[in-house]
C-alpha positions as CSV (number, residue, x, y, z in Angstrom):
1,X,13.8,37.8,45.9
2,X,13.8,38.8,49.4
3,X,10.8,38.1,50.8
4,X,10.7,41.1,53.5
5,X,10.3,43.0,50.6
6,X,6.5,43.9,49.8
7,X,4.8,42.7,46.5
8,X,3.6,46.4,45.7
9,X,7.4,47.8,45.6
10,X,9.8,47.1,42.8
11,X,12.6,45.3,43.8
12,X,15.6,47.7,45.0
13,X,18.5,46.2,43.7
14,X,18.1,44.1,40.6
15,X,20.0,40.4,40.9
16,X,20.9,38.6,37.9
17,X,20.8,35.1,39.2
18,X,17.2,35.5,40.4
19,X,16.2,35.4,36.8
20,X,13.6,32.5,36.3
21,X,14.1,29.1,35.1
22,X,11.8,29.5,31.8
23,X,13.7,32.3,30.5
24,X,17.1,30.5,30.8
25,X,16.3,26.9,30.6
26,X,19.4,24.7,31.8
27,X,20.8,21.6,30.0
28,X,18.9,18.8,30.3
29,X,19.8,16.6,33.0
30,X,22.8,13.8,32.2
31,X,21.1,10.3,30.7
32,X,21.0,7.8,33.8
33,X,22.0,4.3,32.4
34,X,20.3,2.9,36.3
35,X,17.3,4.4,36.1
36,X,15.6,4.4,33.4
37,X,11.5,4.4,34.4
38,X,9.3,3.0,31.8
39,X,12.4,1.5,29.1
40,X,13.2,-2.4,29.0
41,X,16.7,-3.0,31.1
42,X,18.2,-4.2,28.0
43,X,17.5,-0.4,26.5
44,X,20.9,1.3,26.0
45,X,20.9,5.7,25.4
46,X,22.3,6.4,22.6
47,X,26.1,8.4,22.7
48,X,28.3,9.9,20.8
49,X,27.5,12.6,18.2
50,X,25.1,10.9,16.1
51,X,22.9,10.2,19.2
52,X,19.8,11.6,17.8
53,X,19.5,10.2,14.7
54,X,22.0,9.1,11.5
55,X,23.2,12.5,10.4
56,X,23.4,16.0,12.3
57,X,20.2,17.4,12.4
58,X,18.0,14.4,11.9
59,X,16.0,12.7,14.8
60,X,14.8,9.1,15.6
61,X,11.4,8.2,14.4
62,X,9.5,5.1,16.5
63,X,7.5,3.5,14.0
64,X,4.9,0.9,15.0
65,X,4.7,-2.4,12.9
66,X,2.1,-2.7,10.3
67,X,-1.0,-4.4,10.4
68,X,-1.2,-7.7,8.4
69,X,-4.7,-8.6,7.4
70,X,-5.3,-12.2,6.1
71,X,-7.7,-13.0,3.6
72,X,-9.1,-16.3,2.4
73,X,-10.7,-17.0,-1.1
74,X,-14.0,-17.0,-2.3
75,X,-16.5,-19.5,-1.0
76,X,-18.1,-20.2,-3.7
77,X,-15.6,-18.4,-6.6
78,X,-17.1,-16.8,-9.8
79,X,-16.1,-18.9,-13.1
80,X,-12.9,-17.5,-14.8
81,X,-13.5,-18.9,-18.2
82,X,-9.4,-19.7,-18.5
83,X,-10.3,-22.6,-20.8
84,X,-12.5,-20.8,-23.0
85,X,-9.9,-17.7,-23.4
86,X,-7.1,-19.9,-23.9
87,X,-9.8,-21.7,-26.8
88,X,-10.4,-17.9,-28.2
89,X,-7.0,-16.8,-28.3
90,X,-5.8,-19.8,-30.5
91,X,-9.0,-20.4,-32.6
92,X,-11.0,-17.4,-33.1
93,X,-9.3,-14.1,-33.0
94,X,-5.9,-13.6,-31.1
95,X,-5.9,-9.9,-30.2
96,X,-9.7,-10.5,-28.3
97,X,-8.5,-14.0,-26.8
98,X,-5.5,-12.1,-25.1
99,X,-7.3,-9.5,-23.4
100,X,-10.2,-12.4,-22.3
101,X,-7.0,-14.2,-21.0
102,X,-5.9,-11.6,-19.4
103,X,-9.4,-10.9,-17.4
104,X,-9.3,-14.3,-16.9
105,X,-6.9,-14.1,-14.7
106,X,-7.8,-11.0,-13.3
107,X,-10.8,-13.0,-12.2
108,X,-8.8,-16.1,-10.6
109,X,-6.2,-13.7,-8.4
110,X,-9.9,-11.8,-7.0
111,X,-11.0,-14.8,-6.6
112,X,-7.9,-16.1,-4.4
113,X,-8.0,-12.8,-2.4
114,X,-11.8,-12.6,-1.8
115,X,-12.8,-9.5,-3.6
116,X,-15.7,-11.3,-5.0
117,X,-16.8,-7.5,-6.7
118,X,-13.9,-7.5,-8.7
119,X,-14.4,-11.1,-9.6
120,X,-17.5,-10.6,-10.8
121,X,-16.5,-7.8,-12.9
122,X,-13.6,-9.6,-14.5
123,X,-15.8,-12.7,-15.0
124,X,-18.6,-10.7,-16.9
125,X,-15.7,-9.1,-19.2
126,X,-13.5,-12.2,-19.8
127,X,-17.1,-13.9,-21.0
128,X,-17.9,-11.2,-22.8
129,X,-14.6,-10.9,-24.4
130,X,-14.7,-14.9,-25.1
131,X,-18.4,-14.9,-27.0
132,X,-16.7,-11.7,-29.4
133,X,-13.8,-13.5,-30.3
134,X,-15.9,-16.2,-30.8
135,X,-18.3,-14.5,-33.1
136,X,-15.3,-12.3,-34.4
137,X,-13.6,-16.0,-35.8
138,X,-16.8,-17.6,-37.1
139,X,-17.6,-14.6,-39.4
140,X,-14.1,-14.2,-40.5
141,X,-13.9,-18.1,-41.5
142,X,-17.2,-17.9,-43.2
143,X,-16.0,-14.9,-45.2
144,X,-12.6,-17.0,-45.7
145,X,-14.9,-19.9,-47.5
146,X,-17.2,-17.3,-49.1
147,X,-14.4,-15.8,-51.0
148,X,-12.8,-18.9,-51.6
149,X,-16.3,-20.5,-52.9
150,X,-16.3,-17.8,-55.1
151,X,-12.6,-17.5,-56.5
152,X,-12.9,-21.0,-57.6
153,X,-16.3,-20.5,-59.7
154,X,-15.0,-17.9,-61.1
């Protein structure tokens, strides 16, 4: 605009090019592979027609690398009763001796990865586990000889 012209009187003739910058924006400006403030020198711009991302339409996404935490076992780690499930399993009763087997282990991995509540939860169920398979085999070989006892004096 013309700036003899006063602010309180519209503009007399009206000139396209004046038009402001907001309402037209211009291409951005051209990639400068010499100046590149704030990028590594090794950084290269991207060209050609897949320089925003794999495929038309998609953009890059900058991901930051994940966080590795480290843990370290248990101090003092929470019995796992492996012998005594492997005992159960083969002695008592098999289906009861598998699942304390599989706590059992449960309890060993929490125990290599320091979740000491998990540990003790898994310990409490692989003993419990254990002392029903236990008691689960002794009755069914006393029945065994019980029935046996008596099919022979019959």
């Amino acid at each position: 605009m013309d700036p003899s012209q006063s602010f309180n009187q519209p503009p007399g003739a009206w000139d396209s090019s004046e038009k402001s910058a907001t309402v037209h924006p211009s291409a951005p400006p051209p990639a400068d592979q010499d100046n590149l403030a704030g990028y590594p020198p090794s950084f290269q711009v991207p060209q050609g027609p897949y320089a925003q991302g794999l495929y038309p339409g998609q953009t890059v996404v900058a991901v930051q690398p994940g966080v590795f935490v480290t843990v370290a076992p248990l101090a003092n780690p929470l019995p796992d009763y492996l012998r005594y499930s492997v005992f159960t399993m083969l002695c008592c009763c098999f289906p009861l001796g598998i699942a304390a087997l599989v706590f059992s282990c449960s309890t060993r991995n929490a125990n290599l990865l320091g979740q000491r509540e998990l540990a003790e939860k898994n310990s409490k169920t692989t003993l419990i586990l254990n002392h029903a398979a236990l008691g689960t085999g002794l009755v069914l070989i006393v029945l065994l000889i019980v029935i046996n006892v008596l099919a022979m004096t019959s």
